[in-house]
mmJSON file of the N, C-alpha and C atoms, coordinates in Angstrom:
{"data_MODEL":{"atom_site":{
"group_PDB":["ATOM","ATOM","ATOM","ATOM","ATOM","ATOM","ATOM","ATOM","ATOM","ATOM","ATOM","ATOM","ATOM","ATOM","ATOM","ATOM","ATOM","ATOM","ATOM","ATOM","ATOM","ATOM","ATOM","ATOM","ATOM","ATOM","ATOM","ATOM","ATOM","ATOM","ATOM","ATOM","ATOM","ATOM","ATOM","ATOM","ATOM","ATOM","ATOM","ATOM","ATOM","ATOM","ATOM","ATOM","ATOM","ATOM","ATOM","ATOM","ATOM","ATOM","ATOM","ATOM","ATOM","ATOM","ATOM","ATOM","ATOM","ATOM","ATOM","ATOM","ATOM","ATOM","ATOM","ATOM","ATOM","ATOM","ATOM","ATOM","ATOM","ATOM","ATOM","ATOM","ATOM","ATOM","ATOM","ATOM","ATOM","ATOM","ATOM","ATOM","ATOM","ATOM","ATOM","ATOM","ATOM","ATOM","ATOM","ATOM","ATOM","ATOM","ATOM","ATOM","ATOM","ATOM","ATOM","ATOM","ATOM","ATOM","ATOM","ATOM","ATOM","ATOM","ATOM","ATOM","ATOM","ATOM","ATOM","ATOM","ATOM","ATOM","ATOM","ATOM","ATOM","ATOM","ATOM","ATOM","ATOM","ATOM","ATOM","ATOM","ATOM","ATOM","ATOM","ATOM","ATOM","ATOM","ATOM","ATOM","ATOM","ATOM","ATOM","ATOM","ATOM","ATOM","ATOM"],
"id":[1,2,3,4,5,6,7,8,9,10,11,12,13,14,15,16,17,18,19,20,21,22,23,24,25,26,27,28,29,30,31,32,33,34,35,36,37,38,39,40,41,42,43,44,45,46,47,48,49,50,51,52,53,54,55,56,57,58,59,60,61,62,63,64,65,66,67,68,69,70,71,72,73,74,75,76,77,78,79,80,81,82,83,84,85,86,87,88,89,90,91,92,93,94,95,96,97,98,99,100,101,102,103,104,105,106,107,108,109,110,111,112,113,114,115,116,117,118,119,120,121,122,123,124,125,126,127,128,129,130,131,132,133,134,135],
"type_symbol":["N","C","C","N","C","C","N","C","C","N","C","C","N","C","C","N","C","C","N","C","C","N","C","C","N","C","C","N","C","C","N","C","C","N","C","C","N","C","C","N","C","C","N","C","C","N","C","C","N","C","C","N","C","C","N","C","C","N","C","C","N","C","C","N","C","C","N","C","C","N","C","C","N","C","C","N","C","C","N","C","C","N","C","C","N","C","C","N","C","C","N","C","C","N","C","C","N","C","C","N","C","C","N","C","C","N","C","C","N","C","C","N","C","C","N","C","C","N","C","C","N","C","C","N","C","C","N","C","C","N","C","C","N","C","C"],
"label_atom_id":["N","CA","C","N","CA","C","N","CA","C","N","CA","C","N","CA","C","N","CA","C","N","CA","C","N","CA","C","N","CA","C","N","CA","C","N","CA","C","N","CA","C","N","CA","C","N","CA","C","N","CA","C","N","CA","C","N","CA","C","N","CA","C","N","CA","C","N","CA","C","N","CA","C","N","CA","C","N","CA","C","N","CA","C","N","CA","C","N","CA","C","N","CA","C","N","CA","C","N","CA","C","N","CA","C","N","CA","C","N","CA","C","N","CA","C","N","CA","C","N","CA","C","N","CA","C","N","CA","C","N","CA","C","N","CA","C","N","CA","C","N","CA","C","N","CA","C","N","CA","C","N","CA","C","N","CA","C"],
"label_alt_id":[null,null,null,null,null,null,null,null,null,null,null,null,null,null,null,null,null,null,null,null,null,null,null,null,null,null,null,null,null,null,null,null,null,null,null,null,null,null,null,null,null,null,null,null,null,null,null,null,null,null,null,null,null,null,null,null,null,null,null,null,null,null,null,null,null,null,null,null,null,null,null,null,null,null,null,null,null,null,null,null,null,null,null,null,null,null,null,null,null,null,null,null,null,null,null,null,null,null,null,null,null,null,null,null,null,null,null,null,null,null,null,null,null,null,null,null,null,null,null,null,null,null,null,null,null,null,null,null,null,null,null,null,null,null,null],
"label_comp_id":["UNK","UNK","UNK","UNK","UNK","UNK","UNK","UNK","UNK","UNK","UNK","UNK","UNK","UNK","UNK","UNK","UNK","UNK","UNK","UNK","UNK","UNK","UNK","UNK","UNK","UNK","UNK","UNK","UNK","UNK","UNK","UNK","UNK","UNK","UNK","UNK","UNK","UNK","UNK","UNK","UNK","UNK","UNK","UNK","UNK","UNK","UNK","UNK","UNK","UNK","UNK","UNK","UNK","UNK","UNK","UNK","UNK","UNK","UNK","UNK","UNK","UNK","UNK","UNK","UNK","UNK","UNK","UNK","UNK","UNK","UNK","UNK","UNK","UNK","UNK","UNK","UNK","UNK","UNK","UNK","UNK","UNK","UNK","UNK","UNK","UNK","UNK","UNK","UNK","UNK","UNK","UNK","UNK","UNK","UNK","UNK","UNK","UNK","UNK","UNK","UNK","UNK","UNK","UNK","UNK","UNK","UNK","UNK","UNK","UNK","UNK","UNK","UNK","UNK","UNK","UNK","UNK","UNK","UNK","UNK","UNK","UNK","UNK","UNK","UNK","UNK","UNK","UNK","UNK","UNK","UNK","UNK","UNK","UNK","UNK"],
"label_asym_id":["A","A","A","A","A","A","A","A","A","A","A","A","A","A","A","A","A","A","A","A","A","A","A","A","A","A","A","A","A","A","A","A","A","A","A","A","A","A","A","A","A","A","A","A","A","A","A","A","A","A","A","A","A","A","A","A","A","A","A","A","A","A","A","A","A","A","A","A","A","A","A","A","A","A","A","A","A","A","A","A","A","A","A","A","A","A","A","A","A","A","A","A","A","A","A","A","A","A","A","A","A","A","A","A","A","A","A","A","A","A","A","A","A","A","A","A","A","A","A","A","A","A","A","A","A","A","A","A","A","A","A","A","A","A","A"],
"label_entity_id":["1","1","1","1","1","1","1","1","1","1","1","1","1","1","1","1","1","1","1","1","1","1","1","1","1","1","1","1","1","1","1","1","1","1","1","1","1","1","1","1","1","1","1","1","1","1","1","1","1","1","1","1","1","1","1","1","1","1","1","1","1","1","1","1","1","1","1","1","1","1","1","1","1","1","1","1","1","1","1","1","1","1","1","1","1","1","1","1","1","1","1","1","1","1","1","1","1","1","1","1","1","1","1","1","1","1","1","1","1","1","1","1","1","1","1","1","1","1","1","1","1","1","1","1","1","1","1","1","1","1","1","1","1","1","1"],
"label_seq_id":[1,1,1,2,2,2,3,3,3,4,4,4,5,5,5,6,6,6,7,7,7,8,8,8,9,9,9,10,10,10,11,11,11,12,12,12,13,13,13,14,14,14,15,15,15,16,16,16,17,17,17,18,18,18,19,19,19,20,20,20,21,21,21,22,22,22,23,23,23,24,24,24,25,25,25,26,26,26,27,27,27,28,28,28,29,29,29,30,30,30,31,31,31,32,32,32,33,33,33,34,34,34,35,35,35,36,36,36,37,37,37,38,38,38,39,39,39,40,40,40,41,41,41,42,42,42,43,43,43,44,44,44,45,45,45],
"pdbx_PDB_ins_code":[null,null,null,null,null,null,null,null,null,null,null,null,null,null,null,null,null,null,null,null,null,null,null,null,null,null,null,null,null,null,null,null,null,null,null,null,null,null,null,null,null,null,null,null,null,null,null,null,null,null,null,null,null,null,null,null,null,null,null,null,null,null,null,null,null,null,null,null,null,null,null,null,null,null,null,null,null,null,null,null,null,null,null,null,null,null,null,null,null,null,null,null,null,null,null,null,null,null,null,null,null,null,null,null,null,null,null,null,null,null,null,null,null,null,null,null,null,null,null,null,null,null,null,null,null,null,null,null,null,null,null,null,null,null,null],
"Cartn_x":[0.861,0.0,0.907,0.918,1.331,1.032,1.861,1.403,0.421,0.058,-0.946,-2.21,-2.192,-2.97,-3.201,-2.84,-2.74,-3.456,-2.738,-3.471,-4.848,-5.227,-6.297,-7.317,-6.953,-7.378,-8.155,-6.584,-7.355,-7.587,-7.808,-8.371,-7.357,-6.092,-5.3,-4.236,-3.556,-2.309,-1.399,-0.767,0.345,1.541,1.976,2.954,2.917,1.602,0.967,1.653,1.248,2.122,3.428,4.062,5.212,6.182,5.376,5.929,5.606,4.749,4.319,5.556,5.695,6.737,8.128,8.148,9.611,9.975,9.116,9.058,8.949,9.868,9.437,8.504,8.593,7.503,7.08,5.601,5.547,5.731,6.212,6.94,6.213,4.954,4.053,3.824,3.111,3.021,4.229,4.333,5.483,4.785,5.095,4.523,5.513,5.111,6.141,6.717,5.558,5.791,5.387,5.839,5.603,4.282,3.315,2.556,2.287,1.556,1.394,0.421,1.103,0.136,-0.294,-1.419,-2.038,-1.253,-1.419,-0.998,-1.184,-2.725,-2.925,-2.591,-1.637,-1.394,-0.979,0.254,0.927,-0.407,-1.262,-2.101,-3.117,-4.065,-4.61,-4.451,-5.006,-4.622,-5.467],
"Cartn_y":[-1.173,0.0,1.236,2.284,3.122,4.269,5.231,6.21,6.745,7.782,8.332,7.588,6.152,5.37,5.246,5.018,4.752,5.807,7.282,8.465,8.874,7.882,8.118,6.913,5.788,4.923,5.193,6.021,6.126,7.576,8.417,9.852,10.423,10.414,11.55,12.142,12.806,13.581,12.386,12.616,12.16,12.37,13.139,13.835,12.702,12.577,11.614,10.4,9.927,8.643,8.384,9.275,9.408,9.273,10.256,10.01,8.74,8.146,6.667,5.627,5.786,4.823,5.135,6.102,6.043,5.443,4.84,4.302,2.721,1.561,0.528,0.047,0.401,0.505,1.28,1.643,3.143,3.592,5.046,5.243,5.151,5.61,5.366,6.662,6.755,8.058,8.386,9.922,10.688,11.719,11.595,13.526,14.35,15.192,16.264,17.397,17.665,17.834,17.292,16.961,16.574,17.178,16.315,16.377,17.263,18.455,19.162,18.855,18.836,18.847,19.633,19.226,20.516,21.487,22.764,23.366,23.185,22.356,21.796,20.42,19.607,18.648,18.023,18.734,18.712,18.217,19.066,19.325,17.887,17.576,16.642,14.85,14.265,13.162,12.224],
"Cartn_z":[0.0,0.0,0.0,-0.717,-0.897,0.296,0.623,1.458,1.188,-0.059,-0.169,-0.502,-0.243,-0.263,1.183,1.928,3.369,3.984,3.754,3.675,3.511,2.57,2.526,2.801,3.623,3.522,5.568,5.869,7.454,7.139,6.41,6.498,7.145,6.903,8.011,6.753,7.479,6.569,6.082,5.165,4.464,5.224,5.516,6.739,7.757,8.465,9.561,9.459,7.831,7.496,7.687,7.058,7.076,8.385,9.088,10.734,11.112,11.302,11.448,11.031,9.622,9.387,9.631,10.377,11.178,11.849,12.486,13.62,13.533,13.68,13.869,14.507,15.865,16.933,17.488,17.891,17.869,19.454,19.488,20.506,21.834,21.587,23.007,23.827,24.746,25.396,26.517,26.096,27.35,27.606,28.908,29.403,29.212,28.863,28.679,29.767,30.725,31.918,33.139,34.216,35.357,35.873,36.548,36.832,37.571,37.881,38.932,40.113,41.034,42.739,42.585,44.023,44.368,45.27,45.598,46.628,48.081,48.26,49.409,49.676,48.889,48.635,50.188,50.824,52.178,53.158,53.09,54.33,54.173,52.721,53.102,53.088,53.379,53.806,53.061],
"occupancy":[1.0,1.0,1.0,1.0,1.0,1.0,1.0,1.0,1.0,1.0,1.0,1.0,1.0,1.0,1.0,1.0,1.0,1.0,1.0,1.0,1.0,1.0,1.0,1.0,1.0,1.0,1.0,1.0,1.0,1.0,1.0,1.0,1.0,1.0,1.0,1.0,1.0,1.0,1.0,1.0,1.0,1.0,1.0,1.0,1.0,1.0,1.0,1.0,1.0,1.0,1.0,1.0,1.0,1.0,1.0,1.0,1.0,1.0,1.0,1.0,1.0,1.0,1.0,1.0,1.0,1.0,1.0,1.0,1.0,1.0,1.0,1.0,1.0,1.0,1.0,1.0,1.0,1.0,1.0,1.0,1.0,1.0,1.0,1.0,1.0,1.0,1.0,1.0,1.0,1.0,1.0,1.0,1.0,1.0,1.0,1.0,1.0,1.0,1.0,1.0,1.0,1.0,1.0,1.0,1.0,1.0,1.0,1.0,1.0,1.0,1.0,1.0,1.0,1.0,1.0,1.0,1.0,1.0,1.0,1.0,1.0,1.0,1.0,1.0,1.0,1.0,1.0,1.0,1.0,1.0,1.0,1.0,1.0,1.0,1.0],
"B_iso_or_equiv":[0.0,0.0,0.0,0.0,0.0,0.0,0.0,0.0,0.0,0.0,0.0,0.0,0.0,0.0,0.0,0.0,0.0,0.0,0.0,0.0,0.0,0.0,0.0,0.0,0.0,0.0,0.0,0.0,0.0,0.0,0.0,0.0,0.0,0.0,0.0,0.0,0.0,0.0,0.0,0.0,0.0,0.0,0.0,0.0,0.0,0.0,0.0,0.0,0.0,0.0,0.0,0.0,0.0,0.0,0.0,0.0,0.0,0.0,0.0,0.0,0.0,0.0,0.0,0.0,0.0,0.0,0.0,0.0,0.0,0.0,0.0,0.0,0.0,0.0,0.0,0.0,0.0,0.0,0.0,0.0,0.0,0.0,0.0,0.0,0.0,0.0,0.0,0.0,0.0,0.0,0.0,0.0,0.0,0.0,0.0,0.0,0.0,0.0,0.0,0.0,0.0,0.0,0.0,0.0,0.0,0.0,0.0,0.0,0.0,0.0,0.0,0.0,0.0,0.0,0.0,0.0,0.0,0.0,0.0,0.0,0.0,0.0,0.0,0.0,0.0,0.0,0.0,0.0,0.0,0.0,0.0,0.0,0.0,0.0,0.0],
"pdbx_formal_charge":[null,null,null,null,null,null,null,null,null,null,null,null,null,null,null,null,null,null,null,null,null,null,null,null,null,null,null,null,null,null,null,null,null,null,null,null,null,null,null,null,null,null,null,null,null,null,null,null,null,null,null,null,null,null,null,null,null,null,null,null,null,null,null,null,null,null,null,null,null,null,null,null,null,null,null,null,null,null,null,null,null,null,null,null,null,null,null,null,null,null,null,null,null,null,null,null,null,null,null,null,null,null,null,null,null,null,null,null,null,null,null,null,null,null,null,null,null,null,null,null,null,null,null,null,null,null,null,null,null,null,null,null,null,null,null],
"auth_seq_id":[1,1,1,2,2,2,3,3,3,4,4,4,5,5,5,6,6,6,7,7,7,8,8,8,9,9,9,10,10,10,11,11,11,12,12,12,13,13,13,14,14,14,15,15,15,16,16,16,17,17,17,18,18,18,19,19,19,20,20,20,21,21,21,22,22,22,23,23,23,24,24,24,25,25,25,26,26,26,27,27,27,28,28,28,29,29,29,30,30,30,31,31,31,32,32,32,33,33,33,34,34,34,35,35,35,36,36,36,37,37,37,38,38,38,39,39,39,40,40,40,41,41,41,42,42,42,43,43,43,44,44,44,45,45,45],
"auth_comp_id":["UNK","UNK","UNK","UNK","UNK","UNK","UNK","UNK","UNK","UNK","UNK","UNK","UNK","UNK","UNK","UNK","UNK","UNK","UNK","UNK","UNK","UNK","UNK","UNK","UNK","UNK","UNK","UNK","UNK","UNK","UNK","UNK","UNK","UNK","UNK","UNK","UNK","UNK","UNK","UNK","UNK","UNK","UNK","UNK","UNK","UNK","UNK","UNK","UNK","UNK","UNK","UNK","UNK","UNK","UNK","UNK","UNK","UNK","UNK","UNK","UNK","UNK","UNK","UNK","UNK","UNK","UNK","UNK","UNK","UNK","UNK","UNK","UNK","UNK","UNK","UNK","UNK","UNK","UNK","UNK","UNK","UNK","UNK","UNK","UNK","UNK","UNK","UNK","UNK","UNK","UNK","UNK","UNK","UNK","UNK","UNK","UNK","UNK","UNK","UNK","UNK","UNK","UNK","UNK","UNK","UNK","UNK","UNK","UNK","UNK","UNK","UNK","UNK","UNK","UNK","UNK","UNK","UNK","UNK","UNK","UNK","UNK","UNK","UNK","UNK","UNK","UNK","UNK","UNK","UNK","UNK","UNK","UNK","UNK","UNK"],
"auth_asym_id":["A","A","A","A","A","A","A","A","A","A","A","A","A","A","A","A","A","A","A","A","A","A","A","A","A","A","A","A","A","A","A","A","A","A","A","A","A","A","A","A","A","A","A","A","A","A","A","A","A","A","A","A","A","A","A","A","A","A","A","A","A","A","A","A","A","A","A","A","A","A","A","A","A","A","A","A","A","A","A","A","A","A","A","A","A","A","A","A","A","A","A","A","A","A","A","A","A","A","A","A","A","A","A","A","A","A","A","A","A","A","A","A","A","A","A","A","A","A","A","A","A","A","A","A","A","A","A","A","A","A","A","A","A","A","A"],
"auth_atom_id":["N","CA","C","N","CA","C","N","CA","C","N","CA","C","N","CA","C","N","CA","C","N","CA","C","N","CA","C","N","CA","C","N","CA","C","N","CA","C","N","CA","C","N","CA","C","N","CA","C","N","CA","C","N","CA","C","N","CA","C","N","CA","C","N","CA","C","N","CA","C","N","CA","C","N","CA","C","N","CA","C","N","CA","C","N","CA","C","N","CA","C","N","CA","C","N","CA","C","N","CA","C","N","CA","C","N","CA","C","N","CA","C","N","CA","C","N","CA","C","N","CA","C","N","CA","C","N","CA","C","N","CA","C","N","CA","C","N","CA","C","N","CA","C","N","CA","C","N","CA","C","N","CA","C","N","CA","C"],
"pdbx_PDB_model_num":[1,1,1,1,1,1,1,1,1,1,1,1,1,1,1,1,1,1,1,1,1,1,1,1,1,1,1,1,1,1,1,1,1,1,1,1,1,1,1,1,1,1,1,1,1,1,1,1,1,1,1,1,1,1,1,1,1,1,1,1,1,1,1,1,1,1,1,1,1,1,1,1,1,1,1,1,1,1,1,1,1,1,1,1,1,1,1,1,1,1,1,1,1,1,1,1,1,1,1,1,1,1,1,1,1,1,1,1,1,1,1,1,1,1,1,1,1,1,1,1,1,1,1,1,1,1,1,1,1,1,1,1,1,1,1]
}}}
């Protein structure tokens, strides 16, 4: 299957594809920043 076949086969960008097949396996989720507490975090229990 060709990219711009693929492209259009799941409705997304071509680009999309492209990034996709960079990847042997795909990379999975990262946060990018650390989670934020609360400010009352200390106090409750």
């Amino acid at each position: 299957m060709s990219k711009r076949a693929a492209a259009a086969h799941f409705n997304i960008s071509r680009d999309t594809v492209e990034k996709a097949l960079a990847f042997s396996v795909p990379p999975g989720y990262r946060r990018t920043a650390p989670i934020k507490r609360p400010k009352l975090d200390g106090f409750t229990e």
